[in-house]
C-alpha positions, 0 to 999 in steps of 0.5 A: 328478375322481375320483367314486364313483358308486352304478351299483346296490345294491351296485355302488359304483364308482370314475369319471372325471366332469367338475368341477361347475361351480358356479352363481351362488348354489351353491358346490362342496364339495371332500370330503377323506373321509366315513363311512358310519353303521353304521345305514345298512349294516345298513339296505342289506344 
């Protein structure tokens, strides 16, 4: 699956990583999109 993966502030990227496999009582979520609140960004940058 495709994953973004944060290697360091600022380098957010785009890797090939192995399917979760779920345990007895957990579950795996597929996320269609998410955002990012703009309180978050300024607090980043």
């Amino acid at each position: 699956m495709i994953a973004a993966v944060l290697k360091d502030v600022n380098q957010l990227v785009l890797e090939d990583v192995p399917t979760p496999e779920p345990g007895p009582t957990q579950v795996v979520v597929d996320v269609k999109a998410c955002g990012i609140c703009a309180t978050d960004h300024k607090a980043v940058r």
